[in-house]
One Martini backbone bead per residue (centre of mass of N, CA, C, O) as a GRO file, in nm:
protein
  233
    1UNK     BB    1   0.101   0.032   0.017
    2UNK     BB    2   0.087   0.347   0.028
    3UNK     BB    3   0.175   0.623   0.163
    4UNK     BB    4  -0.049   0.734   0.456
    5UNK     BB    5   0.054   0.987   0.586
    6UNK     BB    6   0.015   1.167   0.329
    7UNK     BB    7  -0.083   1.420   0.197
    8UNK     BB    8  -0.291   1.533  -0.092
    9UNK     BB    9  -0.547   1.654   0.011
   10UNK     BB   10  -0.649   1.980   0.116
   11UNK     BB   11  -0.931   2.144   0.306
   12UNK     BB   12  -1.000   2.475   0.432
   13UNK     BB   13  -1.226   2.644   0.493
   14UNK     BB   14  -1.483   2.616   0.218
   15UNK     BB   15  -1.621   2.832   0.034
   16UNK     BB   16  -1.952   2.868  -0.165
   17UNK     BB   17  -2.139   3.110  -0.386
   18UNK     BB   18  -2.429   3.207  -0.519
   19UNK     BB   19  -2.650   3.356  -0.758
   20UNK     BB   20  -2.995   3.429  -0.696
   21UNK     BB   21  -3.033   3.678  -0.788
   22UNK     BB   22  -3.071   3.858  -0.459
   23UNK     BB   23  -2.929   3.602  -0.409
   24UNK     BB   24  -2.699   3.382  -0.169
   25UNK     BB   25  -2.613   3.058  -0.198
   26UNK     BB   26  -2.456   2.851   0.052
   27UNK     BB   27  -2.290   2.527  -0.020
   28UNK     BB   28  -2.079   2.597   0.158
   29UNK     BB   29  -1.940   2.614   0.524
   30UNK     BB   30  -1.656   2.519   0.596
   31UNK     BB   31  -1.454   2.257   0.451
   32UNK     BB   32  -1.325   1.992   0.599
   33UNK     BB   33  -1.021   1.816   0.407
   34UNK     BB   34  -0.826   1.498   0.398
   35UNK     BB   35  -0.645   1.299   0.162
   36UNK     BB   36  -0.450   1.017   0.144
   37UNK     BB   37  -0.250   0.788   0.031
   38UNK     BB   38  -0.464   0.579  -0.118
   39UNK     BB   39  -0.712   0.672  -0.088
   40UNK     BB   40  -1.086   0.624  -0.101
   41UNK     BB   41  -1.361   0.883  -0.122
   42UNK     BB   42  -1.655   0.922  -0.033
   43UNK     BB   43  -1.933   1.167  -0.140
   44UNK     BB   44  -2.235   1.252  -0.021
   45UNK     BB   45  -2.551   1.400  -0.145
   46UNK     BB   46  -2.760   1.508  -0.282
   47UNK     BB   47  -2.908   1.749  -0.483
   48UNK     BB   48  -2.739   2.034  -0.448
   49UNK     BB   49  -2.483   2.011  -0.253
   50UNK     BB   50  -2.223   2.049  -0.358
   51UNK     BB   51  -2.016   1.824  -0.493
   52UNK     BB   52  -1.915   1.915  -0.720
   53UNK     BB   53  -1.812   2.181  -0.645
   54UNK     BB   54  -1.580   2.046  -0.446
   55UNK     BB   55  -1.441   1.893  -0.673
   56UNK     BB   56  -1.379   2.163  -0.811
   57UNK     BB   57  -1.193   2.246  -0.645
   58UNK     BB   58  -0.977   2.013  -0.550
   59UNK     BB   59  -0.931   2.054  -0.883
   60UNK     BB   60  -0.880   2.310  -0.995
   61UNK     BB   61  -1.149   2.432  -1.160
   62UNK     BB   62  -1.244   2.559  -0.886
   63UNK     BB   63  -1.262   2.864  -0.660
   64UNK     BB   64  -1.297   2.957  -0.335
   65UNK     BB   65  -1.411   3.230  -0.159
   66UNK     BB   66  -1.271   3.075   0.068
   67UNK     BB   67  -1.014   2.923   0.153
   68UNK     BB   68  -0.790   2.584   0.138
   69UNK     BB   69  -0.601   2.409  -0.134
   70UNK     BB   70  -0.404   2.141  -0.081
   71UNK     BB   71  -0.129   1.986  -0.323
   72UNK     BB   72   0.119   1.872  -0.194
   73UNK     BB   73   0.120   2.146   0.004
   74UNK     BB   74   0.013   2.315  -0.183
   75UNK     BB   75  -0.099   2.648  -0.288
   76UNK     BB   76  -0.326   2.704  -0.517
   77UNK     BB   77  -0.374   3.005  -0.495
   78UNK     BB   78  -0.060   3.094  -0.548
   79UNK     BB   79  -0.142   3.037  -0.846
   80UNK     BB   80  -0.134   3.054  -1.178
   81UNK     BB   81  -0.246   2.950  -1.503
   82UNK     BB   82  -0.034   2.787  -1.553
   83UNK     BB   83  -0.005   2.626  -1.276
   84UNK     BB   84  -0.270   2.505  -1.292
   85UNK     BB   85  -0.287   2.356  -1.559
   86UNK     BB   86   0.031   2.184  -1.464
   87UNK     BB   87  -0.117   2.024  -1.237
   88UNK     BB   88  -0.339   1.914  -1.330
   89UNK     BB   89  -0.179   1.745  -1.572
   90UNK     BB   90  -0.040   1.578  -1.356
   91UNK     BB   91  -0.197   1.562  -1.057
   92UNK     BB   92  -0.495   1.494  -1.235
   93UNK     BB   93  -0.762   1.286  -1.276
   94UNK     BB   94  -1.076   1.304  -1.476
   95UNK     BB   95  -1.422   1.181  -1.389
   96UNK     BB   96  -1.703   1.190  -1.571
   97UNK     BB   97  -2.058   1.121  -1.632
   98UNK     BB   98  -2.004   1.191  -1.972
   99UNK     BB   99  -1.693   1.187  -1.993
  100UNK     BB  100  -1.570   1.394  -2.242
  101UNK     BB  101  -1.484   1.343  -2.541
  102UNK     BB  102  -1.340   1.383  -2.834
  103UNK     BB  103  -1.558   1.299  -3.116
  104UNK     BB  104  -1.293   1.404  -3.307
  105UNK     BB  105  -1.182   1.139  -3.212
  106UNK     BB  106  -0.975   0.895  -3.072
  107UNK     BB  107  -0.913   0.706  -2.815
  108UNK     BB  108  -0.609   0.718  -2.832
  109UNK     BB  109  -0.614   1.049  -2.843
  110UNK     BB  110  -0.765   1.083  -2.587
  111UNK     BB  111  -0.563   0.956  -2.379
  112UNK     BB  112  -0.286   1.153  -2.504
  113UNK     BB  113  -0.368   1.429  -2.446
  114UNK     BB  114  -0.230   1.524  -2.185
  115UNK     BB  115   0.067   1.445  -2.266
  116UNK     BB  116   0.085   1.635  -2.478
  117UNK     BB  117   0.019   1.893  -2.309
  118UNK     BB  118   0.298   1.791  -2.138
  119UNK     BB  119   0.526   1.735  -2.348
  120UNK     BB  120   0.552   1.420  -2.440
  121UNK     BB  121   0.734   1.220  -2.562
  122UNK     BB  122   0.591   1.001  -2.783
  123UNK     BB  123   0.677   0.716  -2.685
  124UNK     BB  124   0.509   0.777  -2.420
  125UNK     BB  125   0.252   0.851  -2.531
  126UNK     BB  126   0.179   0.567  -2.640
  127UNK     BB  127   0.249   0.357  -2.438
  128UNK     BB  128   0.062   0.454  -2.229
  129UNK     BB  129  -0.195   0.424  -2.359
  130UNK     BB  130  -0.209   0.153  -2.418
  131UNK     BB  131  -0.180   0.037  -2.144
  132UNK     BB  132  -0.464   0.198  -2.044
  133UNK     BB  133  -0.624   0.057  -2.261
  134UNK     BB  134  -0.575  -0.255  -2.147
  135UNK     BB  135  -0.629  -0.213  -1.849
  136UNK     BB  136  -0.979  -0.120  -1.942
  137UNK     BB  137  -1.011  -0.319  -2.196
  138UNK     BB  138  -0.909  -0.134  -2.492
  139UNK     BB  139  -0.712  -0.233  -2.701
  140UNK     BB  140  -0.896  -0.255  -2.955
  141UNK     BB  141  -1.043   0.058  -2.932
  142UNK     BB  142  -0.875   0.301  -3.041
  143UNK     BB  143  -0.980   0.359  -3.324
  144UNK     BB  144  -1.199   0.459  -3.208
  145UNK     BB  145  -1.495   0.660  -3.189
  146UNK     BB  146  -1.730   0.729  -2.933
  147UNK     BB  147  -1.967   0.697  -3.148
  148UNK     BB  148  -1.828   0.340  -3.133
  149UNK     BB  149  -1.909   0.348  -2.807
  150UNK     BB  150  -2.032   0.275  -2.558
  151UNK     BB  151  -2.057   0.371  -2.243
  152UNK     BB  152  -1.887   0.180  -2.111
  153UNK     BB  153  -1.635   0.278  -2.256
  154UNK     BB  154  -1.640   0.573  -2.240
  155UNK     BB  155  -1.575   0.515  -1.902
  156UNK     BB  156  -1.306   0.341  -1.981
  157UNK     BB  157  -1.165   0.567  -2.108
  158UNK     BB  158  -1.173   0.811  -1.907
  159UNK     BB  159  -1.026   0.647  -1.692
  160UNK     BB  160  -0.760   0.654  -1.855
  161UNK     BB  161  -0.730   0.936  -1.930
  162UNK     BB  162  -0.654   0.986  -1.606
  163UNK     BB  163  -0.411   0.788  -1.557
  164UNK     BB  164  -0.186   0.838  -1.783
  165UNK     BB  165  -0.021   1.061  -1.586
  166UNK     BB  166   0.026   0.962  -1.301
  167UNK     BB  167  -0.193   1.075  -1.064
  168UNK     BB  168  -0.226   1.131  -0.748
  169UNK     BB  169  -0.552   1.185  -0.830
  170UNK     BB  170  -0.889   1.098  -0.874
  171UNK     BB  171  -1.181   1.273  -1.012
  172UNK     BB  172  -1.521   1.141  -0.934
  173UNK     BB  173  -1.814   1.211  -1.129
  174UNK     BB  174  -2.053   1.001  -1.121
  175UNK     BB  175  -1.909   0.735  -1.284
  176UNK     BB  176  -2.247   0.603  -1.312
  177UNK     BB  177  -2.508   0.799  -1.380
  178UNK     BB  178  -2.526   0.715  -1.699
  179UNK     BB  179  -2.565   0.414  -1.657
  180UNK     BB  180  -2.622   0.099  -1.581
  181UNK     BB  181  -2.575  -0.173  -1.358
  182UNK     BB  182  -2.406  -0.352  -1.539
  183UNK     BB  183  -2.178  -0.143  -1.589
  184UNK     BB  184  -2.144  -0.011  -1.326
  185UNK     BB  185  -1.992  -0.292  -1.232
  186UNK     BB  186  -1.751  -0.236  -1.402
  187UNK     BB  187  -1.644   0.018  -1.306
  188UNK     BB  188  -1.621  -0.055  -1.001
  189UNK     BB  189  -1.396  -0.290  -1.096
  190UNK     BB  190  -1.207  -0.099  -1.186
  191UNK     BB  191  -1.157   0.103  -0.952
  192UNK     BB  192  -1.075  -0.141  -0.743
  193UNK     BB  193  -0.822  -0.171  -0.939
  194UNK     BB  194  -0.692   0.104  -0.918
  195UNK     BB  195  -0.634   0.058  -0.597
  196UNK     BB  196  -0.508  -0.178  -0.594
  197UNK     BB  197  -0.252  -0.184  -0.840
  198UNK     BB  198  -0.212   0.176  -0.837
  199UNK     BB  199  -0.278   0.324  -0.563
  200UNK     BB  200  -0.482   0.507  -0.582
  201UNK     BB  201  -0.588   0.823  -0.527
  202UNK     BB  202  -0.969   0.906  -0.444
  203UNK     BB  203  -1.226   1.084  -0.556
  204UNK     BB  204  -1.595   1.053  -0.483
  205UNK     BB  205  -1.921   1.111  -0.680
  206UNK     BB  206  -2.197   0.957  -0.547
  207UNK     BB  207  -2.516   0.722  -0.561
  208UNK     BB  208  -2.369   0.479  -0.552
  209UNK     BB  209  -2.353   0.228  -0.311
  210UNK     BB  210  -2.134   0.072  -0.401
  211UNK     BB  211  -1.892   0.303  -0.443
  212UNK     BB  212  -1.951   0.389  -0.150
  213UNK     BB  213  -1.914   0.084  -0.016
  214UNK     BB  214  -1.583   0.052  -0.133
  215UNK     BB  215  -1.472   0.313   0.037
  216UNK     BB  216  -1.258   0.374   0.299
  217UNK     BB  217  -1.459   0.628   0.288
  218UNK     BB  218  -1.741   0.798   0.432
  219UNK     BB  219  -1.925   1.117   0.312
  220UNK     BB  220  -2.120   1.400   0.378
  221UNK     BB  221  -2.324   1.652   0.246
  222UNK     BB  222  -2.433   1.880   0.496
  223UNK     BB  223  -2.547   2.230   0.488
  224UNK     BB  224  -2.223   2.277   0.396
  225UNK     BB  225  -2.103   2.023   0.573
  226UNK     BB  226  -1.894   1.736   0.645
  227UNK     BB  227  -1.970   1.415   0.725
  228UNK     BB  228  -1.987   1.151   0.844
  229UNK     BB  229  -2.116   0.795   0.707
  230UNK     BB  230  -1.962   0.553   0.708
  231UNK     BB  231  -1.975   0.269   0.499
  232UNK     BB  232  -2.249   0.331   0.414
  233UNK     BB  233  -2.583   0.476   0.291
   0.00000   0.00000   0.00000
């Protein structure tokens, strides 16, 4: 097992509001979170409790109205936009609901993109995507396109292409809410198998019962702040 002893991602007073009409709705109200290295925590909470918001938070996608979060010890406040650009790209790789690859793209092109993006050598670049698409089961379907690939795969592309860089933590938006049970229990099965093979740490948001009582810890968001949720939901 990885090294559990450092935090991969902390978060300290977290909070985020937006404005609707001439209210301010307040999603976040000071949330502390530290993810350790290997672990894997499941957030839950209904539709609309801000799980998305805190994930992309976390993920440096988008930035807390005030508080703080560490990635690797790193205050990324105090990075500017090419410095976040390029910790997404080393240390962070993202699964959502929806895959998100590019249609006009091959499944191994987009899996190659984020190395590309890093100005990976070519031979890196290739080797590790056929790797990672070997490793989700797709080493045959490189050359097709998002559109002749059911959901279940384009979600096991989806998490190839998280993993391709070698990321510290990996963040998963509701990575089974669009698919069906069966598929589902594949993607689950995938997942623990990245946490149990690659030691991966993940951070995950889902309303899937399996999926949060396979993680490490079980956390809700709950009035705008984190609680203890017991082993399964």
């Amino acid at each position: 097992m990885a090294d559990r002893i450092s935090a991969v991602i902390r978060g300290s007073g977290i909070e985020k509001a937006y404005r609707t009409g001439s209210v301010d709705l307040k999603v976040l109200r000071g949330v502390n979170l530290e993810v350790l290295s290997g672990e894997s925590v499941a957030i839950l909470g209904p539709s609309g409790s801000g799980k998305s918001t805190l994930l992309h938070i976390l993920g440096a996608l988008d930035r807390p109205d005030s508080g703080k979060v560490y990635i690797d010890g790193t205050d990324i406040s105090t990075l500017d936009g090419d410095e976040i650009a390029a910790l997404r790209l080393g240390k962070i790789g993202f699964i959502f609901q929806f895959f998100n690859l590019l249609p006009n793209l091959s499944l191994r092109a987009n899996v190659e993109l984020p190395l590309m993006l890093a100005d990976r050598p070519d031979d890196e670049v290739h080797s590790r995507a056929e790797e990672m698409l070997e490793f989700v089961g797709l080493g045959n379907r490189g050359d097709h396109h998002p559109s002749e690939l059911s959901g279940g795969e384009q979600q096991r592309g989806a998490i190839a292409r998280a993993l391709v860089s070698e990321p510290r933590v990996v963040m998963a938006d509701e990575p089974t809410g669009n698919l069906d049970a069966q598929t589902s229990r594949i993607i689950l099965e995938l997942m623990q198998r990245m946490q149990r093979e690659l030691e991966q740490t993940t951070v995950i948001v889902s309303h899937d019962r399996d999926i949060a009582a396979s993680a490490d810890r079980v956390l809700r968001l709950q009035d705008g702040l984190l609680r203890p949720g017991g082993n399964a939901p």
